[in-house]
C-alpha positions in Angstrom: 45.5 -49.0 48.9 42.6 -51.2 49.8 39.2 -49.0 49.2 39.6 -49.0 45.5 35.8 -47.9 45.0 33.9 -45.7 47.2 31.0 -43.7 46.2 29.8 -42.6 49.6 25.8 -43.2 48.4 23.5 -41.9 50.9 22.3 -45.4 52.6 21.3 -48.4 52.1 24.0 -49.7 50.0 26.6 -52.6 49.2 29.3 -52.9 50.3 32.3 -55.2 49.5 34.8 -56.6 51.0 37.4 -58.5 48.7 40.3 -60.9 49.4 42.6 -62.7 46.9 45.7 -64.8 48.3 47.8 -66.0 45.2 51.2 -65.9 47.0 52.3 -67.2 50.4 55.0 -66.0 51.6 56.0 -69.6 53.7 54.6 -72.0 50.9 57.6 -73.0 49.1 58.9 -70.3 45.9 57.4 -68.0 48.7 59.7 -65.1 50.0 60.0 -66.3 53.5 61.4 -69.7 55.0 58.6 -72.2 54.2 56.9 -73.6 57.3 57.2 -76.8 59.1 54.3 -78.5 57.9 52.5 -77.0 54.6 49.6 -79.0 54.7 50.9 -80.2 51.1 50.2 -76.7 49.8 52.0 -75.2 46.6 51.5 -71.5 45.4 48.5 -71.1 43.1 48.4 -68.2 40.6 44.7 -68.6 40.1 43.2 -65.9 43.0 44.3 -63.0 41.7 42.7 -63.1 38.3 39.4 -64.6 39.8 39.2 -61.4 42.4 39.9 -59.0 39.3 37.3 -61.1 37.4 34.9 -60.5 40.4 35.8 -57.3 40.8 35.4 -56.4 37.4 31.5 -58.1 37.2 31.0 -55.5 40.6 32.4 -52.5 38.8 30.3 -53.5 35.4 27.2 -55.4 36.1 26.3 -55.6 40.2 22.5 -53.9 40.3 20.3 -53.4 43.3 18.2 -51.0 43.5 17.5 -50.6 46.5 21.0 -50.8 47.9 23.3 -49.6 44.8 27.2 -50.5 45.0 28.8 -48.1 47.6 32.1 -49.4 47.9 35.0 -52.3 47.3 38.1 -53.2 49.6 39.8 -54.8 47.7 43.2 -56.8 49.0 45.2 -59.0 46.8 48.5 -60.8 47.2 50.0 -61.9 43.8 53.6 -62.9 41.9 55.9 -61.7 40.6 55.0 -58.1 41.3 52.2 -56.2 43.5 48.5 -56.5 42.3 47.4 -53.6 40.2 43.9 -53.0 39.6 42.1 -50.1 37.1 39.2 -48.8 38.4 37.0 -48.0 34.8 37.7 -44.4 34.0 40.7 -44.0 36.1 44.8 -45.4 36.5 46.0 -48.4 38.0 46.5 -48.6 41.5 48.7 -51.0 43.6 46.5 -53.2 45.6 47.3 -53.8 49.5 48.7 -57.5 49.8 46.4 -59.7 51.9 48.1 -60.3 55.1 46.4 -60.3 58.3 47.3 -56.7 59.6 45.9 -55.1 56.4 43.0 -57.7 56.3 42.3 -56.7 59.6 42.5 -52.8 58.9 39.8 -53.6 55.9 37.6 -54.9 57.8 36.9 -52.4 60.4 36.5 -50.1 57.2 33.8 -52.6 56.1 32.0 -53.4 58.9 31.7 -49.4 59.8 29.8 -48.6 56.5 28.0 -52.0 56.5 26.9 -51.2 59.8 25.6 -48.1 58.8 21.7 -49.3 57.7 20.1 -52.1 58.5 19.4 -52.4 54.7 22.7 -52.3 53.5 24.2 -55.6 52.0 27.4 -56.7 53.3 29.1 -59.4 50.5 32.6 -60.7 51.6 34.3 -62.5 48.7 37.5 -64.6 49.1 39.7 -66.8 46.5 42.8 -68.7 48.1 44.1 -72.0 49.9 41.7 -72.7 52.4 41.4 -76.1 55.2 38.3 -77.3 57.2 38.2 -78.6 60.9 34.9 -80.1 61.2 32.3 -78.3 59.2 34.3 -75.6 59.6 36.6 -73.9 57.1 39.7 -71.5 57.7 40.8 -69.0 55.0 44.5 -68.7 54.6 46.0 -65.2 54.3 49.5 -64.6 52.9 51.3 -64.7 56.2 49.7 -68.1 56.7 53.0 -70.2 58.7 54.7 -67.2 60.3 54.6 -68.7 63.5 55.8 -72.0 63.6 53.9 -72.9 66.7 50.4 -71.5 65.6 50.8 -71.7 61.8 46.7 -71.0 61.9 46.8 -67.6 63.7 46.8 -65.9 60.2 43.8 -67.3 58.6 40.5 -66.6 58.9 37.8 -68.7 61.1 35.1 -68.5 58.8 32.0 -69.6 60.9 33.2 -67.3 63.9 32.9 -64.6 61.2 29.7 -65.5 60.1 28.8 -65.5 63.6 30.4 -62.2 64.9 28.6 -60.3 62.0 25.5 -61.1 63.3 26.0 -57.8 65.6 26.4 -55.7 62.1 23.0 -54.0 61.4 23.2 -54.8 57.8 20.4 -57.5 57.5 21.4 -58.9 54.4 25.2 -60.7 54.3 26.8 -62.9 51.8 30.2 -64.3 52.2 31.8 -66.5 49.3 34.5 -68.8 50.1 36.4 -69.9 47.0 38.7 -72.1 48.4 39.5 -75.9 49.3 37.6 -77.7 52.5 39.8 -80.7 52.5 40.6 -81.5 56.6 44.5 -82.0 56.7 45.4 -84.7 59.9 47.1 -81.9 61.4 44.2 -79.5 61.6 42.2 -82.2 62.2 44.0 -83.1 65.9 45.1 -79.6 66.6 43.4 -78.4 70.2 44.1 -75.1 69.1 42.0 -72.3 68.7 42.3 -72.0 65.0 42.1 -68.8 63.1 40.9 -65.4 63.4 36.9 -64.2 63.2 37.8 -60.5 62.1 35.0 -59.8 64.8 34.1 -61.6 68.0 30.9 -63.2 68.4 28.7 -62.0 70.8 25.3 -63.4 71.4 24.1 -61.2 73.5 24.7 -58.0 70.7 23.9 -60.8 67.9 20.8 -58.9 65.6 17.4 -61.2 65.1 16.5 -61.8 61.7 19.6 -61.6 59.8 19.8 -63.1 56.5 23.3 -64.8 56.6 24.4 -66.5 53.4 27.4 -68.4 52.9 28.2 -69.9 49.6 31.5 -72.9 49.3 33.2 -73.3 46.3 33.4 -77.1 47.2 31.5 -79.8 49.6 32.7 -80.6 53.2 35.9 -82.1 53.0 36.6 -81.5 49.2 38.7 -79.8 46.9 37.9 -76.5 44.5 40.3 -76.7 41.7 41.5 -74.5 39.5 43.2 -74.2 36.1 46.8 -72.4 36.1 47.0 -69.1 34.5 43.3 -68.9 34.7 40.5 -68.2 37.2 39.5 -70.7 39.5 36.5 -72.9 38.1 33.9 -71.9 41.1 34.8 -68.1 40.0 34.2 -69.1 36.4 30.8 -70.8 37.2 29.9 -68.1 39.5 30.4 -65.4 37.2 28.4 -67.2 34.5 25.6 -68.0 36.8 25.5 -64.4 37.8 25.9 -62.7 34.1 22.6 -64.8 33.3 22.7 -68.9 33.9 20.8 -68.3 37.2 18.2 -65.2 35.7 15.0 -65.4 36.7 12.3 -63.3 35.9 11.3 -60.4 37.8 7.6 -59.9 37.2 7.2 -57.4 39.5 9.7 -55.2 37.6 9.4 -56.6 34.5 13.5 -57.7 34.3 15.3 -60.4 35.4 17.0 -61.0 38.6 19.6 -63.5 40.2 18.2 -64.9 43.7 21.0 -66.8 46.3 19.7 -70.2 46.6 19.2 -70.2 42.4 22.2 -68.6 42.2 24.3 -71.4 44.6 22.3 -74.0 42.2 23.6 -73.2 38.9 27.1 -72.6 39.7 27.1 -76.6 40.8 25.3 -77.2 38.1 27.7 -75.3 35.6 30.8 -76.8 38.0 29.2 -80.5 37.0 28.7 -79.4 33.7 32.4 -78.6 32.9 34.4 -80.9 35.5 32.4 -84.0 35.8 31.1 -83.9 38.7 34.2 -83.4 41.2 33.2 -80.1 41.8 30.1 -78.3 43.7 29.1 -75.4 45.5 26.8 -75.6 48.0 25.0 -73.6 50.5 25.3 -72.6 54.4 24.5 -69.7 57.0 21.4 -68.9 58.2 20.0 -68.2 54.7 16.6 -67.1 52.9 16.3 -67.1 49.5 17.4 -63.7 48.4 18.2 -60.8 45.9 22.0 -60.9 44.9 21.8 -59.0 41.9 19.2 -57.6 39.2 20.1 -58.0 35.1 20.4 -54.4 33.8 20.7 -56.3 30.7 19.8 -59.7 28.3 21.0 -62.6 30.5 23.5 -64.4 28.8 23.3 -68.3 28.8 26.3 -71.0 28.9 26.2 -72.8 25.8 27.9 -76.1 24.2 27.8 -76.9 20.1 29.3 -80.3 19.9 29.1 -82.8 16.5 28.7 -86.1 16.2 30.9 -87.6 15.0 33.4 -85.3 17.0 35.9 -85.6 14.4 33.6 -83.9 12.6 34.1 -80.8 13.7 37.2 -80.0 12.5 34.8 -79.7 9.2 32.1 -77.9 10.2 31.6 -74.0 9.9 28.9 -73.5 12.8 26.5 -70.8 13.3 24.1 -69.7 15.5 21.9 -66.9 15.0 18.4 -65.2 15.8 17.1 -61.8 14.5 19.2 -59.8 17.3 22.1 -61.9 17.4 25.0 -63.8 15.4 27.4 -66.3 16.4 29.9 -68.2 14.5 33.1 -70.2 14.4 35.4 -71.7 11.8 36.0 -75.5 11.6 37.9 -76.4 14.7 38.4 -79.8 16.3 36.0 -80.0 19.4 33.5 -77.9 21.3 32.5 -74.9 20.3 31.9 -73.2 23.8 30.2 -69.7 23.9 27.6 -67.4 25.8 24.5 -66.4 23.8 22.0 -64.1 25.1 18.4 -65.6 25.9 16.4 -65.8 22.9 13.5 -68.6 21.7 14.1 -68.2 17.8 17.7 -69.3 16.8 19.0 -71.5 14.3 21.7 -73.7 14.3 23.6 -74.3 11.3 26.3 -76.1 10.3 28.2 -76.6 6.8 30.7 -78.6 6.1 34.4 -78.0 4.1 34.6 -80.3 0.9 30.8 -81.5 1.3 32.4 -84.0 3.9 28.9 -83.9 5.0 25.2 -83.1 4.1 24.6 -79.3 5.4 22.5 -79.1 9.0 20.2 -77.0 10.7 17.7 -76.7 13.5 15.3 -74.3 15.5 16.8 -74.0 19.1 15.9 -71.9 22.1 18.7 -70.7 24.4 17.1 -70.5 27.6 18.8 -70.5 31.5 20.8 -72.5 33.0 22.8 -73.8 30.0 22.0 -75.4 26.8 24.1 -78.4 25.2 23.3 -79.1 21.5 24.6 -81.8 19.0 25.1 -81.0 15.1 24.5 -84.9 13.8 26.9 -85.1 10.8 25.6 -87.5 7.6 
């Protein structure tokens, strides 16, 4: 199955479109004959647990109130066995793999309920190997290298989807693009058109207007990188930004609410944060700063504890805590990494095993994006 949610709302409403590609079938370990040329490509196991990660903030946490969650395709192509995914409440389904026959059956359910209102929100999310030609970047689908002579018929041409959805009537459109923009020499000298749009642009149906977001994982020509076993960083960063880093108040509601560009912002920022600066998102489309989500909830803020000495930590029992909320952790060597919820009154306290060193505390505010503090051991 691919439509894993679908609450048939009365309109406007989201709609989702998902993709996760953690298994090619002609990368080598794959279960066909690699392809010629694999652009240096290995599998990656990281897709599949970023797109349930996704998935799971959707099912959990995605608010808008004027266009509540209506529905999520969902396509996913993982190893050893077939994707399953739980919707919350019911049993574990097997997931359609993400090759380009069922990607393409997907989207037509997508597009139809997306082009239902022109205030729906259309958000296509994908997380897998992915190339640029030019500014432009081409998502690769399982069956990527099934034909030897067009290895690039089974991706997807990101720009000329962009483009073609601009005949959808949903004004409002994100599409996420979690993948690598390096430009291979091959790609780069192929006169081929590469790729497939999913839809056909057509100018003269294209819809005034739109507000047409697309968020990269990484900067033209770079890499998005990933930690095996894990979710990819961008996903990580993403996640955070949307579960609070990038929360903003809403006055006019009295809440808190994620907008795009703020959003796109503080996932390079967290992406910097934890990787050094070889990692960031950035921004394309035709975009206007926009709602992506609303905080039905306290936002929740990135935070590091580090000592100083850093050998010190593997001393220090650390604690942070405000009159709604308690954090701890034992002595451990190195940083204590955690996610507190926005709050001006904590304190940060240390104490140290075998009075290695004098006791600390200090008055902190945990406030978006993120907040780094350092526990000065004497």
């Amino acid at each position: 199955m691919a439509t894993i949610i679908d609450r048939n709302p009365s309109p406007p409403a989201t709609h989702v479109f998902v993709i996760g590609v953690g298994q090619y079938r002609h990368l080598p370990g794959g279960s066909k004959k690699p392809t010629g040329d694999t652009l240096g490509m290995q599998q990656i196991d990281m897709p599949p647990r970023s797109v349930r990660s996704f998935v799971d903030w959707l099912v959990a946490d995605y608010r808008n109130e004027d266009a509540p969650l209506g529905s999520i395709e969902l396509l996913a192509s993982s190893s050893p066995g077939p994707f399953q995914y739980r919707v919350p409440g019911g049993t574990a389904k097997t997931v359609e793999a993400a090759t380009t026959p069922r990607v393409m059956d997907a989207f037509e359910r997508w597009y139809e309920k997306c082009n239902k209102h022109v205030n729906n929100v259309a958000i296509f999310y994908f997380c897998g190997h992915g190339v640029n030609r030019g500014v432009n970047s081409y998502l690769l689908l399982e069956d990527w290298g099934a034909h030897a002579n067009n290895p690039m018929h089974e991706s997807i041409d990101l720009l000329r989807f962009q483009a073609g959805m601009k005949q959808c009537r949903a004004q409002t459109q994100f599409f996420i693009s979690d993948a690598c923009r390096v430009a291979p020499w091959a790609i780069m000298t192929s006169e081929s058109q590469l790729g497939q749009p999913l839809i056909v642009p057509d100018s003269s149906k294209s819809r005034k207007n739109q507000n047409s977001t697309i968020v990269y994982a990484a900067g033209e020509g770079l890499s998005a990188f990933g930690e095996k076993s894990k979710q990819t960083y961008f996903t990580r960063a993403f996640i955070a930004a949307l579960e609070g880093a990038a929360a903003e108040r809403d006055v006019d509601r009295n809440g808190w609410r994620v907008n795009s560009w703020n959003l796109v912002e503080v996932t390079s920022k967290l992406l910097q944060w934890r990787l050094g600066g070889i990692q960031s998102a950035s921004l394309g489309g035709d975009s206007r700063n926009t709602l992506f989500t609303m905080l039905h909830k306290t936002p929740m803020v990135p935070v590091d504890v580090k000592c100083e000495p850093p050998a010190a930590s593997r001393f220090a029992a650390l604690t942070l805590a405000c009159p709604h909320y308690s954090f701890g952790r034992s002595p451990e060597l190195g940083t204590w990494e955690l996610t507190a919820p926005i709050c001006n009154d904590y304190l940060l306290a240390a104490t140290f095993r075998a009075n290695r060193y004098r006791s600390f505390d200090l008055e902190v505010g945990v406030t978006p994006p993120l907040q780094i503090f350092t526990v000065t051991a004497q």
